[in-house]
C-alpha positions, 0 to 999 in steps of 0.5 A: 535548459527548457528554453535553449533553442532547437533546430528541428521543428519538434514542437507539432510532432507526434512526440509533442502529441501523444507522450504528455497524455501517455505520462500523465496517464503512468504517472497516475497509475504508478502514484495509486499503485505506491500510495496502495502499497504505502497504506497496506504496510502501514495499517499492517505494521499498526495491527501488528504492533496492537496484536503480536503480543496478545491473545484472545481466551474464549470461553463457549457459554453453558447451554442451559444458560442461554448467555451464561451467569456474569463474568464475575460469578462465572466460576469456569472464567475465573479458573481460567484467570487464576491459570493464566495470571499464574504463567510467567510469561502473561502481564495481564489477563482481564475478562471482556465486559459487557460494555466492551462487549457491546461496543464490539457487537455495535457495528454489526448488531446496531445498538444493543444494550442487552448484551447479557442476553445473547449466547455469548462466549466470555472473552478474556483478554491476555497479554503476553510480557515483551518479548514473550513467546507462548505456544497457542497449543500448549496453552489451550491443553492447559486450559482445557484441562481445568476449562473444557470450553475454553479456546486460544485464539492467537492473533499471531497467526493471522498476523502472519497470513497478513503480513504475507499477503502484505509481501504479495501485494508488494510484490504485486506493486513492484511489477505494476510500477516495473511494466509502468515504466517498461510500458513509458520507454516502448512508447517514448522509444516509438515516437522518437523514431516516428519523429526521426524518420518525419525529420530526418532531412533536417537532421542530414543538414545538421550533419552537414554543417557540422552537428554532432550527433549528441547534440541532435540527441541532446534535442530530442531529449530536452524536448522529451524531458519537458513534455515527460514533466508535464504529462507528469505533473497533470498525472501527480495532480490527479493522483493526489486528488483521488487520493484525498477524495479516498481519504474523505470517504475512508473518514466517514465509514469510521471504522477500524477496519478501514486504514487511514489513507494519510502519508508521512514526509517521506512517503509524500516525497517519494510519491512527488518525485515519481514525475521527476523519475518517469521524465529521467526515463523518458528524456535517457531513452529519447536520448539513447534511442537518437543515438542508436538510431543516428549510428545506423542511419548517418 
């Protein structure tokens, strides 16, 4: 359908001019906003599934014991231990090494082995049984009545803080990719009408000789398709190479804090149909706007 004839000079107008510019510059906005919201939700689902069901116990060190006595002859974390192993709902409870410990600290410490030396609380690692529900509250007043310094610290909290956060950004994204398109069918709107009016002569003859109206809009938006797939596609092509340039950078900070920047099928196919979307809004509003404007003008 891109190379049927058309009688309107259409190819030098300013819809030819200025609307694969403005698409390509939609199409890469609106691919960033769905990627970010695409990686957001991952990375929450990731740390979703790795902390829902576990719980951090920490254990504050003695103060006239500087980092405090090893794990293993610490008499306060095995209390602790021998209550939690004991409540139905915990699978496993194991003390924090120093090794861990180290690793933890390595990103903000550098490299350091002495990690008994530093006032450090013991950390016991708890892990609930699928499908657990243990009150954080209830559990650190158990602890606390045989641990005075002990503390519960319930990721599911701040999973929760995150996962609305997530829901906001979403939110956030949807409005941007609905003011993308509200901001595409203004500007094609504008040019159509621009072009109407530049041909509006030609389009009179048509009349006169028989041309319908649909088929002068169907002029206009064969022409807006075509452009709308090539602003589109130059803006899916910058996007995507933004993307794996982020991706590169987020590789080499190698940290868990940063999410991977990678897709799955159906996230890739539902970033490369964005052009295809914008240039069906782009080609209907062409369309209706011809058709409105020619009911008025003939």
């Amino acid at each position: 359908m891109f190379w049927r004839r058309t009688d309107l000079p259409v190819d030098s107008d300013s819809l030819g001019r200025f609307l694969p510019g403005i698409v390509a510059f939609m199409v890469y906005l609106a691919t960033l906003a769905l990627a970010g919201v695409m990686i957001l939700m991952e990375a929450t689902t990731t740390w979703q599934a790795g902390l829902s069901s576990t719980m951090t116990v920490q254990i504050a060190p003695e103060a006239d014991t500087g980092g405090g006595l090893p794990a293993a002859e610490d008499s306060r974390v095995q209390s602790a231990l021998a209550l939690l192993r004991r409540l139905p709902d915990v699978a496993r409870a194991d003390v924090v090494n120093d090794e861990a410990m180290t690793t933890l600290l390595e990103p903000w410490l550098g490299e350091f082995t002495a990690v008994e030396e530093l006032p450090l609380p013991r950390l016991i690692d708890v892990e609930l049984r699928n499908g657990a529900e243990i009150d954080a509250l209830g559990l650190a007043e158990l602890l606390t009545a045989e641990v005075p310094e002990a503390t519960v610290d319930d990721h599911r909290v701040w999973l929760d803080r995150l996962a609305r956060l997530a829901r906001a950004v979403g939110g956030l994204a949807v409005i941007v990719l609905v003011v993308i398109g509200a901001i595409t069918v203004t500007i094609v709107i504008f040019t159509t009408r621009t072009t109407l009016a530049i041909h509006r002569n030609a389009i009179e003859v048509l009349h006169l000789i028989g041309a319908h109206d649909a088929y002068v809009a169907d002029q206009f938006a064969r022409r807006a398709l075509v452009l709308a797939l090539k602003g589109g596609l130059v803006g899916l092509a910058l996007a995507v190479s933004s993307l794996v340039g982020l991706a590169y950078l987020a590789a080499r900070i190698e940290s868990e804090l940063v999410p991977d920047i990678a897709f799955g099928p159906l996230q890739w196919a539902a970033i490369l149909v964005l052009p295809l979307v914008v240039a069906a809004i782009a080609t209907l509003t062409a369309r209706g706007t011809v058709m409105r404007a020619l009911a008025k003008m003939l």
